[in-house]
TIVO-2410 file (N, C-alpha, C; in nm, 3 decimals):
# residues 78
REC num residu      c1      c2      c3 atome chaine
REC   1      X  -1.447   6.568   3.942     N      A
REC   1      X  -1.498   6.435   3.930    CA      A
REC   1      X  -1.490   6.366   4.067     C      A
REC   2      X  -1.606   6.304   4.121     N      A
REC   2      X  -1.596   6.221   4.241    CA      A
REC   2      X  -1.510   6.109   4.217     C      A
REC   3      X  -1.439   6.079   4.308     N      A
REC   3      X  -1.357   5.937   4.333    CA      A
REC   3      X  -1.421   5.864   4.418     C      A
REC   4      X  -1.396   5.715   4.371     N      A
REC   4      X  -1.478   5.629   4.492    CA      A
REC   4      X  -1.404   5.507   4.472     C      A
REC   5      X  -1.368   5.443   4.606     N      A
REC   5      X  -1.231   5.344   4.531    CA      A
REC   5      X  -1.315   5.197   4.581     C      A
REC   6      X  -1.254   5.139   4.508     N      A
REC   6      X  -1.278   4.977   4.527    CA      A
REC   6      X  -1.238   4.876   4.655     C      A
REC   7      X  -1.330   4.794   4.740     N      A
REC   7      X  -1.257   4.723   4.832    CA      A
REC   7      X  -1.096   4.699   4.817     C      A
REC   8      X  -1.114   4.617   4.711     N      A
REC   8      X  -0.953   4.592   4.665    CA      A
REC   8      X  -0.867   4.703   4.690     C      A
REC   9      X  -0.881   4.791   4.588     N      A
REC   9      X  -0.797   4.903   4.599    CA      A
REC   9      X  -0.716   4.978   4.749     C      A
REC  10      X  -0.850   4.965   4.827     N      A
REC  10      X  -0.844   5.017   4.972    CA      A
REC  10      X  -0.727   4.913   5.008     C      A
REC  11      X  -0.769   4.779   4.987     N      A
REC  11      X  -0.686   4.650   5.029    CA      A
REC  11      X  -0.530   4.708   5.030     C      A
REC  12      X  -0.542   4.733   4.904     N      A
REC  12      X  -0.365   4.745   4.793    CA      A
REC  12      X  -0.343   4.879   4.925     C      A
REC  13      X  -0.402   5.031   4.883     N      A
REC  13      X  -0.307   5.091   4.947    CA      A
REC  13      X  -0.275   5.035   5.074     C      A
REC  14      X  -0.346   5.014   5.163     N      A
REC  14      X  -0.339   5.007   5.309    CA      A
REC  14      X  -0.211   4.878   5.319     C      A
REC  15      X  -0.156   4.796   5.220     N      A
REC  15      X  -0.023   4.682   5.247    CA      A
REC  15      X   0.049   4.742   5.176     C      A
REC  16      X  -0.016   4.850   5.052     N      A
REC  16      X   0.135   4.925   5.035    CA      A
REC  16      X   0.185   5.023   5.087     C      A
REC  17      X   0.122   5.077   5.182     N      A
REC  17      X   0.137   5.221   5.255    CA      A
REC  17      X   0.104   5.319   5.156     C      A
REC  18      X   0.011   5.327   5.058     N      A
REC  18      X  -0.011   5.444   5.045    CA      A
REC  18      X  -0.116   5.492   5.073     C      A
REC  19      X  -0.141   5.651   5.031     N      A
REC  19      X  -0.220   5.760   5.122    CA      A
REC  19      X  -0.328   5.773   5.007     C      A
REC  20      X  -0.446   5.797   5.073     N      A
REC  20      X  -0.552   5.826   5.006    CA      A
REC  20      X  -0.509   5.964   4.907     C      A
REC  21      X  -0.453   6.045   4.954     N      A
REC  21      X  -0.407   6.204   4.861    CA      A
REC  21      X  -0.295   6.162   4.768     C      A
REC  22      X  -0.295   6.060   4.760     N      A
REC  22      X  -0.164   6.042   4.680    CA      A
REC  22      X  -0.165   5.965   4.601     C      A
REC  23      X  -0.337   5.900   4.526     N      A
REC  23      X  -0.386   5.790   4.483    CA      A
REC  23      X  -0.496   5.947   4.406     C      A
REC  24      X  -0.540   6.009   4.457     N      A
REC  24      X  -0.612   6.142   4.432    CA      A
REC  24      X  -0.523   6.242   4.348     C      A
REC  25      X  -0.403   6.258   4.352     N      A
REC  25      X  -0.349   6.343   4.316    CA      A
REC  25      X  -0.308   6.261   4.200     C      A
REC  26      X  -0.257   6.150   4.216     N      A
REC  26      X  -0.194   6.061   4.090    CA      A
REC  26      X  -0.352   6.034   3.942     C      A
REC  27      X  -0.443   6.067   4.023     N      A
REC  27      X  -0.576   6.062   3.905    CA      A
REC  27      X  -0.605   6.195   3.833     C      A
REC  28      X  -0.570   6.297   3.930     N      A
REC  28      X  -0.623   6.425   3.881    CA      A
REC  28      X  -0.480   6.495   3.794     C      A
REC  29      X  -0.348   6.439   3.844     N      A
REC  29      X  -0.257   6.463   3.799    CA      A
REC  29      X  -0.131   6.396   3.769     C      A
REC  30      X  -0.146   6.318   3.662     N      A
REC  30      X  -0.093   6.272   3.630    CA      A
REC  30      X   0.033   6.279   3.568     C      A
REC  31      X   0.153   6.206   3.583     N      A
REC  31      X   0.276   6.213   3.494    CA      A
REC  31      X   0.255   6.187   3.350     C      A
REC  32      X   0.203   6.079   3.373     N      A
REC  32      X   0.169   5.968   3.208    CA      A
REC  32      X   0.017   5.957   3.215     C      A
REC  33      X  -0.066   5.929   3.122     N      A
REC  33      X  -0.155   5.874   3.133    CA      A
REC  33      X  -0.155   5.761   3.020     C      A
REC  34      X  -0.266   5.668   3.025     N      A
REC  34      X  -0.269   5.540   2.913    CA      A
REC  34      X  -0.437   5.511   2.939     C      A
REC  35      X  -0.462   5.458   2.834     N      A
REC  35      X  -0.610   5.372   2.827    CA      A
REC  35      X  -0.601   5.274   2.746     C      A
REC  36      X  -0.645   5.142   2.841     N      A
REC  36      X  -0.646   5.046   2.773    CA      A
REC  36      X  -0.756   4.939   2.785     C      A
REC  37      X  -0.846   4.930   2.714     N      A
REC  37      X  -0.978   4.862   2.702    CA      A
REC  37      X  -1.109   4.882   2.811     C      A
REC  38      X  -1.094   5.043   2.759     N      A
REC  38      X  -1.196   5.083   2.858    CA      A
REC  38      X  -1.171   5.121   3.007     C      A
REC  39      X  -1.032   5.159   3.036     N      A
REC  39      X  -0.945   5.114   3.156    CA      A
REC  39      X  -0.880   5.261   3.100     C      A
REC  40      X  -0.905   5.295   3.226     N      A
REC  40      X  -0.740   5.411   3.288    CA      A
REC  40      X  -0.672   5.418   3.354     C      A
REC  41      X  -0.530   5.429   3.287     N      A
REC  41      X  -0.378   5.385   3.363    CA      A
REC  41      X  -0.341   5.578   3.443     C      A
REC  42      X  -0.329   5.570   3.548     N      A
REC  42      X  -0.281   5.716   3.567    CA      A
REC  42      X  -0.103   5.666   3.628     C      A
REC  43      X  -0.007   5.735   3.610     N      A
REC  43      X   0.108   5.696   3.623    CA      A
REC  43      X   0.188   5.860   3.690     C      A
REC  44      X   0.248   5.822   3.828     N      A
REC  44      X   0.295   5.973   3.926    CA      A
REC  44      X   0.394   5.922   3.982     C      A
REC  45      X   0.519   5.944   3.997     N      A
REC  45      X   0.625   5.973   4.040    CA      A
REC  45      X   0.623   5.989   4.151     C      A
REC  46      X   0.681   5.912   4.252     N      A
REC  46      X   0.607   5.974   4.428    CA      A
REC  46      X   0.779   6.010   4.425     C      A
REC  47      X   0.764   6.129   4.564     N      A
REC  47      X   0.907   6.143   4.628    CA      A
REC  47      X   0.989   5.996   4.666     C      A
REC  48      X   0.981   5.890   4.645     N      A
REC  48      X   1.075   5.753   4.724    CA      A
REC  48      X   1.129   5.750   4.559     C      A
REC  49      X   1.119   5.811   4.457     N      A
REC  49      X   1.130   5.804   4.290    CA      A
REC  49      X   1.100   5.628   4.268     C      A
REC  50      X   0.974   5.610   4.360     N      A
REC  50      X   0.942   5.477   4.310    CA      A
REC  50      X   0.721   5.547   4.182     C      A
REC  51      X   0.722   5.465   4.150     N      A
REC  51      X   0.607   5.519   4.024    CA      A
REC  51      X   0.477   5.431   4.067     C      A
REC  52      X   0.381   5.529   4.111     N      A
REC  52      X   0.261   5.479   4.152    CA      A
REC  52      X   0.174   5.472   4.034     C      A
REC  53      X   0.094   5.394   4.025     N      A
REC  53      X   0.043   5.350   3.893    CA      A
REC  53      X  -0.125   5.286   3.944     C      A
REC  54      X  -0.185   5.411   3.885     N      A
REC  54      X  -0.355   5.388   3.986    CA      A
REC  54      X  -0.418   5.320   3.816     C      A
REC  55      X  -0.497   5.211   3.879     N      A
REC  55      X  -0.597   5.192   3.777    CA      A
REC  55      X  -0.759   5.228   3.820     C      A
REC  56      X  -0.800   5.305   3.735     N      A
REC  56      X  -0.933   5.347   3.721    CA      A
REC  56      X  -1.000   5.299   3.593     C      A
REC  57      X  -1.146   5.388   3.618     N      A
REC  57      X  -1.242   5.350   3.493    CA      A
REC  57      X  -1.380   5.442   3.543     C      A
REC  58      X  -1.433   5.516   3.471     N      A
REC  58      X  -1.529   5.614   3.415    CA      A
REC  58      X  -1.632   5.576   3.461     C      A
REC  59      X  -1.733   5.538   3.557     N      A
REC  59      X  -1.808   5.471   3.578    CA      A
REC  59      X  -1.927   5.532   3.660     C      A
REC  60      X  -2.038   5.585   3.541     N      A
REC  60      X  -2.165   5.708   3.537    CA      A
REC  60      X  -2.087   5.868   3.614     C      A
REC  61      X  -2.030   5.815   3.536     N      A
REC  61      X  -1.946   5.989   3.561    CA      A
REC  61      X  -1.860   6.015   3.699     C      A
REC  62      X  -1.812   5.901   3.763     N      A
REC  62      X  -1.736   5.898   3.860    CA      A
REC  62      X  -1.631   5.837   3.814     C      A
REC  63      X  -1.539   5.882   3.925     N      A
REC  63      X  -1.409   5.772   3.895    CA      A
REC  63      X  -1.382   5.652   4.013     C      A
REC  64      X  -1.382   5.550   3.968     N      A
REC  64      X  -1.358   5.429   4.040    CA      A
REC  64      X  -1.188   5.364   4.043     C      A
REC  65      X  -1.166   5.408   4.159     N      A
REC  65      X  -1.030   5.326   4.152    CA      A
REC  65      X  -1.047   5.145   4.144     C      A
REC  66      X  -0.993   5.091   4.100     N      A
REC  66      X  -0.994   4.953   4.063    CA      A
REC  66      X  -0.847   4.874   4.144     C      A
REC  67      X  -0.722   4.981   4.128     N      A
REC  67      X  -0.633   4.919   4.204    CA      A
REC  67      X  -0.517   5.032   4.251     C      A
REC  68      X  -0.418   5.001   4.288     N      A
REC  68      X  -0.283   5.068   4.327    CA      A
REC  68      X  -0.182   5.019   4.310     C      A
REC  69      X  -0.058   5.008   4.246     N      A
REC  69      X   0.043   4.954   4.240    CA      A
REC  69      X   0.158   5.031   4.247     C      A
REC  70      X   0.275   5.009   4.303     N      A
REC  70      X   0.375   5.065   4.357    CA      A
REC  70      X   0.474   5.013   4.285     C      A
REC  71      X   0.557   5.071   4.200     N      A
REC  71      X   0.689   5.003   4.130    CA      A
REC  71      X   0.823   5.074   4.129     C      A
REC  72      X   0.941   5.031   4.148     N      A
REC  72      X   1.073   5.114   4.122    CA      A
REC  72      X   1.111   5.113   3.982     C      A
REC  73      X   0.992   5.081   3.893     N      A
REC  73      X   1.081   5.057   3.718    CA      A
REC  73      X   0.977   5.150   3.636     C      A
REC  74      X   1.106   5.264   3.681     N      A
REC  74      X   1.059   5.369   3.567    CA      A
REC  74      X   1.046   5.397   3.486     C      A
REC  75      X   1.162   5.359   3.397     N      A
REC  75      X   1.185   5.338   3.252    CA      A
REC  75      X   1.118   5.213   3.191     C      A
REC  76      X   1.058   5.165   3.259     N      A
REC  76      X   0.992   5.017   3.171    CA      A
REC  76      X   0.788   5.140   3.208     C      A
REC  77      X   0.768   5.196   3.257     N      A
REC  77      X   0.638   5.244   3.236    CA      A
REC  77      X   0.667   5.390   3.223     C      A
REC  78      X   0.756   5.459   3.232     N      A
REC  78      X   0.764   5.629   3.183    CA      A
REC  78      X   0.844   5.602   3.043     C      A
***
């Protein structure tokens, strides 16, 4: 599936430091996954054991990143 990410998104990684392969890997491989109103949650464990949490969405057969979020609260989303 092609990825193609959102201004925003670009925004998010680049102030959160993260890496384009690691926003890629968290879509194609996921820890958790979730869907919620047409919306896909992909959820990956980075080595800092902080939980990257990509939002996407299906969009003519691509995947569109929508955002990036970086969290240390594992147990509140794993």
């Amino acid at each position: 599936m092609k990825i193609q990410f959102t201004f925003h998104a670009l925004q998010r990684m680049e102030e959160r430091q993260i890496f384009l392969q690691e926003v890629i890997r968290a879509v194609r491989f996921p820890d958790k996954k979730k869907k919620r109103e047409g919306t896909n949650i992909s959820l990956k464990i980075r080595r800092n054991r902080k939980l990257l949490i990509t939002i996407w969405k299906n969009v003519n057969g691509k995947c569109r990143i929508i955002t990036v979020i970086e969290t240390s609260k594992l147990k509140k989303y794993l």
